[in-house]
C-alpha positions in Angstrom: 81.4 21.1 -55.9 80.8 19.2 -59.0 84.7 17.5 -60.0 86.0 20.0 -63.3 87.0 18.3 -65.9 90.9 17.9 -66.8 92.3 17.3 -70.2 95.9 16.7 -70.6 98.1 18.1 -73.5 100.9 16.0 -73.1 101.4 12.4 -71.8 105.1 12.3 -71.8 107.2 11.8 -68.2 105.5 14.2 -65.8 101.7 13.3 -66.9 101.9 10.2 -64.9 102.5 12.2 -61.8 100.1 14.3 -62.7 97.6 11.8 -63.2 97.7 10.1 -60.1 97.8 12.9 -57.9 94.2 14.6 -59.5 92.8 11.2 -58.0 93.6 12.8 -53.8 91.3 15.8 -55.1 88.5 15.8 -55.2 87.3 18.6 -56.8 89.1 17.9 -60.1 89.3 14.7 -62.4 91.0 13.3 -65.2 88.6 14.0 -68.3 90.8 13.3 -71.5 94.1 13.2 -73.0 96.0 13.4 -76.3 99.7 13.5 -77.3 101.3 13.5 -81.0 102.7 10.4 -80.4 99.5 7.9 -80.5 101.0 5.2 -78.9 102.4 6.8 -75.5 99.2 8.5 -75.2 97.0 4.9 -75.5 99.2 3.6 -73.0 98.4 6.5 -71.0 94.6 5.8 -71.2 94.9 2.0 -70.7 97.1 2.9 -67.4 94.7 5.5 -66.0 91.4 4.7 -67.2 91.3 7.6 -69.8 89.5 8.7 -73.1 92.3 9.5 -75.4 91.4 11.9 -78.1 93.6 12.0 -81.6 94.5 15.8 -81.6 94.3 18.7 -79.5 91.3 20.1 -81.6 89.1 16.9 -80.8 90.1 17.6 -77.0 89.1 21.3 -77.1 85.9 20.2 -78.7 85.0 17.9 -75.7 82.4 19.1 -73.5 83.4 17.3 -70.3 87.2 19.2 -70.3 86.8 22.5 -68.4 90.8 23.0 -67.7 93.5 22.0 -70.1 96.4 21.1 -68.6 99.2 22.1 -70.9 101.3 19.3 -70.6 103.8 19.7 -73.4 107.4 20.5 -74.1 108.4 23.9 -73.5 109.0 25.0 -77.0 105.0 23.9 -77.5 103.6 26.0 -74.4 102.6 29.0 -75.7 101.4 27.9 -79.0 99.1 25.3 -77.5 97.6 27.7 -74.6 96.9 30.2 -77.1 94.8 27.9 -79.0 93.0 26.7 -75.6 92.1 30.0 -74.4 90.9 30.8 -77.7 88.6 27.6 -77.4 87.0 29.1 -74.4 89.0 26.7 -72.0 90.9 27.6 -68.9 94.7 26.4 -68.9 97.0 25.4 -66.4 100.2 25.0 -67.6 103.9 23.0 -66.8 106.8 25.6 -66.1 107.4 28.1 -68.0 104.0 29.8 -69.4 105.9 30.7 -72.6 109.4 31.0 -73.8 109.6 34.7 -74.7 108.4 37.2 -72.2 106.4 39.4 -75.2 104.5 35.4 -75.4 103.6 35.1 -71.9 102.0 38.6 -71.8 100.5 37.8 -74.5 98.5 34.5 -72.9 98.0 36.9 -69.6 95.8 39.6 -72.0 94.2 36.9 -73.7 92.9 35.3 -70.5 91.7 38.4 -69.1 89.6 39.4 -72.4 88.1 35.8 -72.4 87.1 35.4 -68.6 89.2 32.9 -68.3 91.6 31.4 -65.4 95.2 31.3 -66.4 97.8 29.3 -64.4 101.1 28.2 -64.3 103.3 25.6 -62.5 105.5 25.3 -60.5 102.9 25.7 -57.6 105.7 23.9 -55.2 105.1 27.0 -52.9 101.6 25.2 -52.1 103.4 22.6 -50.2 103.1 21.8 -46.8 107.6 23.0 -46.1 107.2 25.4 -48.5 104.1 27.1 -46.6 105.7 26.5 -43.3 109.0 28.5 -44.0 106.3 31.3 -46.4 104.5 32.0 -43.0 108.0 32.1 -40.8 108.9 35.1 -43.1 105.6 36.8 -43.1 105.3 36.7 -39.3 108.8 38.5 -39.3 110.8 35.9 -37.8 114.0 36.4 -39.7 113.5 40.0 -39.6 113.9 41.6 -43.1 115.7 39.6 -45.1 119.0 40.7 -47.6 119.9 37.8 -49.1 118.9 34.3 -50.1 120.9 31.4 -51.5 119.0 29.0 -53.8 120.6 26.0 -55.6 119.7 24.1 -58.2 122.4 21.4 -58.8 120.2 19.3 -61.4 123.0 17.1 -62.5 123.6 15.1 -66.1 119.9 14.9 -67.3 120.8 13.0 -70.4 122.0 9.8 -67.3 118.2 9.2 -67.0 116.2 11.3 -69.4 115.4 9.8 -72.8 115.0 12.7 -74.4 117.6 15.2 -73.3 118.0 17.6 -76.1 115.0 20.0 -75.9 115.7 20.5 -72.4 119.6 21.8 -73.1 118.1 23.7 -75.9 115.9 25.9 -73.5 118.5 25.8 -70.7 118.7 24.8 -67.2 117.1 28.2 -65.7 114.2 27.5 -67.9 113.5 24.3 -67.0 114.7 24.1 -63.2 115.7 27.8 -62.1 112.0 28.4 -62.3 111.6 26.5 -59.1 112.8 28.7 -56.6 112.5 31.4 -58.7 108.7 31.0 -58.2 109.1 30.3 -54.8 111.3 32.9 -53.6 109.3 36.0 -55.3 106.0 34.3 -53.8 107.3 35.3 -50.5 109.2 38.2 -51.0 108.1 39.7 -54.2 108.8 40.9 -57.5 112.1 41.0 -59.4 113.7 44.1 -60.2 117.2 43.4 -61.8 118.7 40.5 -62.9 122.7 39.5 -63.7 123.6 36.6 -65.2 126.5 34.3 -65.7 126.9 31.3 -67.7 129.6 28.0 -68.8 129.1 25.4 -70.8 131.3 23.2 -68.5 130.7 19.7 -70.3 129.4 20.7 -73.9 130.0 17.2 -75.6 127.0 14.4 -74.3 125.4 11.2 -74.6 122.2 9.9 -75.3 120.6 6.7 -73.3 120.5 5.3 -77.0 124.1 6.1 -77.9 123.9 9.5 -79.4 126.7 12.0 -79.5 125.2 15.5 -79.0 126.5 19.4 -78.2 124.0 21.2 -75.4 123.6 24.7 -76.9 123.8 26.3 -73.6 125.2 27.0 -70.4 125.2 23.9 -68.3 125.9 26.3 -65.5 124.4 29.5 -64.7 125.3 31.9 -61.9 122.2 34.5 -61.9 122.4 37.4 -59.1 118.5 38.7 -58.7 117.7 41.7 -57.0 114.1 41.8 -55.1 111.7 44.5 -55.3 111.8 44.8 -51.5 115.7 44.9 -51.3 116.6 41.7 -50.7 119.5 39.7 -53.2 118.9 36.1 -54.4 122.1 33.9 -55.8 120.8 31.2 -57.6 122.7 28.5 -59.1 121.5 26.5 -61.6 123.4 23.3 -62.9 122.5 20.7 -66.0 126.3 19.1 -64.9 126.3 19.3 -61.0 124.4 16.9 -59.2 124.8 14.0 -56.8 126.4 13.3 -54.7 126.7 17.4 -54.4 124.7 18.3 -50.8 123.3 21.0 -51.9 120.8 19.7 -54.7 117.6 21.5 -54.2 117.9 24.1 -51.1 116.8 27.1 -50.9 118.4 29.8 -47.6 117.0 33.2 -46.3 118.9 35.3 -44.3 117.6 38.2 -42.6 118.7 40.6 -39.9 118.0 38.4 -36.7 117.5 34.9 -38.1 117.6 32.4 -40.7 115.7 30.3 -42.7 116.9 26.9 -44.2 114.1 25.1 -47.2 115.9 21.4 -47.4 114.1 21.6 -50.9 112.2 23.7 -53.2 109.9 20.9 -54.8 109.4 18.4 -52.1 106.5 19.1 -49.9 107.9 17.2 -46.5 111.1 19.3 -46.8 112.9 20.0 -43.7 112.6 23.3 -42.4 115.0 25.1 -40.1 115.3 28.4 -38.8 118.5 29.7 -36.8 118.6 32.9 -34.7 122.5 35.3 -35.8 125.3 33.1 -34.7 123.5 29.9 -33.3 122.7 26.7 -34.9 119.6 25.7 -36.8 116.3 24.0 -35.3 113.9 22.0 -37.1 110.5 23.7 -37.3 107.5 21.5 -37.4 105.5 22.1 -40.8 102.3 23.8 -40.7 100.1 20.0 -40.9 100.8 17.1 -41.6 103.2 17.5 -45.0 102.1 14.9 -48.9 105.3 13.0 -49.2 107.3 14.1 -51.8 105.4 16.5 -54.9 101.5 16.5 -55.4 101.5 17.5 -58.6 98.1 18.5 -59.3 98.0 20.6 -56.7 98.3 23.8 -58.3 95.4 22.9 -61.2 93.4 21.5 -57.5 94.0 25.2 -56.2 92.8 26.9 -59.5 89.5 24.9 -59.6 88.8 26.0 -55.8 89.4 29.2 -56.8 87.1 29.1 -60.0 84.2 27.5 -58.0 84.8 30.5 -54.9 85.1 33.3 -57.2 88.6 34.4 -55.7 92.0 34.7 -57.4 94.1 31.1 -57.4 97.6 31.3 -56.1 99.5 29.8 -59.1 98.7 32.9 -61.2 99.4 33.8 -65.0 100.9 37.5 -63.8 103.5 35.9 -61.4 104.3 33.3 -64.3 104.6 35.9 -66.6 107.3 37.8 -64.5 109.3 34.5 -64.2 109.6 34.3 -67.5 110.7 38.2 -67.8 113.5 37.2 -65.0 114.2 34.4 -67.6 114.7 36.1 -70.3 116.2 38.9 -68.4 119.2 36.4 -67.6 119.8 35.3 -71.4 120.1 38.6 -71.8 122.8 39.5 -69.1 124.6 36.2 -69.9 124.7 37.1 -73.7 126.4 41.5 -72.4 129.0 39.6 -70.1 126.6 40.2 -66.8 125.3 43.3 -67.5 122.0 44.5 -65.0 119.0 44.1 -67.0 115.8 45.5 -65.3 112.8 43.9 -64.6 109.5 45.9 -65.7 106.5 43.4 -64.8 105.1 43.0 -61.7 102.2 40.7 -59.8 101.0 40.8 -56.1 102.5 37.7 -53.8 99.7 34.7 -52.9 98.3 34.6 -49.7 99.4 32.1 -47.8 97.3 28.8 -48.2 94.1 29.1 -45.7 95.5 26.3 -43.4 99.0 27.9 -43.4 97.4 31.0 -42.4 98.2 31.8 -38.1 98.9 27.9 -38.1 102.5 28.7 -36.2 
């Protein structure tokens, strides 16, 4: 297939990740960028070889970008979607698809009337550990499963972030939970209720720079989430824990005869283990050969396979869309002292990546 076109929103942290992964796929490549701030975004196309375009309107106008990748902060994700979709572009866009659940349906009815493809990171559940433990489940190894443990111990991100604020404003579920959010109702399915607790455990911070600032919200969150098909996920999800806590980024399903232990939601050469009742864990060898650490790109790489097969991607705008109702769901909860909030949106689960599939 002829390479589609990428144009990055965005060239803050995570666009340098992005960019260097597109170049291990082949079937999609870096077209253009643009950022508000002109000078990170000319570094940006001196570093990887890219046309940089002045605003987001001279982007959209550029024939040679067939998929924006929305790139932004959160508070900027819906806003700038919209106005890509109405352009006649399909998006793929950072975690989450919009901040306010009435937003993100409003991006998945958008797509549909324009024909257009719609996804959303975090696409972690494409990785190589992440598939491995997807197809352990679906084969029925742990039997059903009742409960899942997922932690999300993100630590101090002001200690290497230069700019913290926007990411306390929209919380640490927002910008982290998603993860195994994502993951854990790709395997087992929609959300149905959600309870929430929250603490602002360390509300005074520090800038990089110096700068004295308050957090605006819980810096940890205690969510209990209850699974369409019965099953009950704790997730905890910290802005002050982190290392040298051991559990960082793991993710554990239990079911009736075994269990299932992710080392880590995001990287793709996690360890995977799986324990019959009562006995110890034993490593599982991932589906192929695992990408060190994150591919990035990976989830935009799926999208334009899917596009040029005529098939539904994996990463999709419904599934996205329900995150962000879990989200909001939990604010919610947090804000009534933990009181159940239901879940009304649905999606269907991903298939399991074709080289994933009967692999075990």
């Amino acid at each position: 297939m002829t390479p589609l076109g990428l144009g990055i929103v965005g060239t803050g942290n995570i666009a340098g990740a992005y960019a260097r992964d597109i170049l291990t796929h082949p079937q999609i490549r870096l077209a253009a960028a643009t950022d508000l701030d002109a000078g990170r975004a000319a570094a940006f196309g001196v570093e990887h070889g890219c046309p940089i375009h002045e605003s987001v309107d001279d982007l959209l106008a550029d024939p040679s970008v067939d998929i924006v990748v929305n790139l932004t902060v959160h508070h900027a994700h819906y806003e700038v979607t919209k106005r890509a979709l109405d352009a006649g572009r399909h998006v793929y866009s950072e975690k989450p698809l919009a901040l306010r659940s009435s937003e993100a349906q409003d991006l998945v009815a958008l797509a549909a009337q324009r024909g257009l493809r719609l996804g959303c990171s975090p696409s972690t559940f494409l990785g190589e550990a992440q598939q491995t433990a997807a197809a352990l489940i679906r084969e029925g190894r742990l039997g059903p499963v009742r409960a899942v443990y997922a932690e999300v111990n993100w630590g101090r991100i002001e200690a290497w972030h230069p700019a913290p604020v926007p990411f306390f404003d929209v919380g640490v579920m927002v910008d982290v939970g998603v993860y195994p959010l994502t993951l854990v109702t790709s395997m087992l399915g929609p959300a149905r209720s959600v309870r929430a607790w929250g603490w602002e455990l360390k509300p005074e911070r520090t800038t990089l720079d110096g700068r004295l600032f308050r957090i605006g919200s819980p810096d940890l969150i205690v969510a209990a989430i209850e699974l369409d098909g019965g099953a009950v996920m704790r997730l905890t999800s910290s802005f002050y824990v982190g290392r040298p806590a051991k559990l960082t980024g793991s993710v554990e399903f239990h079911g009736d005869d075994a269990s299932l232990a992710l080392g880590s939601f995001e990287h793709f050469d996690a360890t995977v283990e799986i324990g019959q009742y009562g006995e110890s864990y034993e490593l599982v060898p991932p589906v192929r050969q695992p990408f060190r650490g994150t591919a990035w790109a990976r989830g935009v790489a799926e999208m334009a396979d899917a596009i040029s097969e005529g098939r539904p991607h994996r990463a999709s705008e419904e599934q996205a869309a329900h995150v962000v109702q879990i989200l909001e769901a939990a604010a919610a909860s947090i804000a009534d002292g933990g009181r159940p909030i239901n879940i009304t949106a649905s999606f269907s689960p991903p298939p399991l990546m074709d080289w994933a599939e009967g692999a075990l």
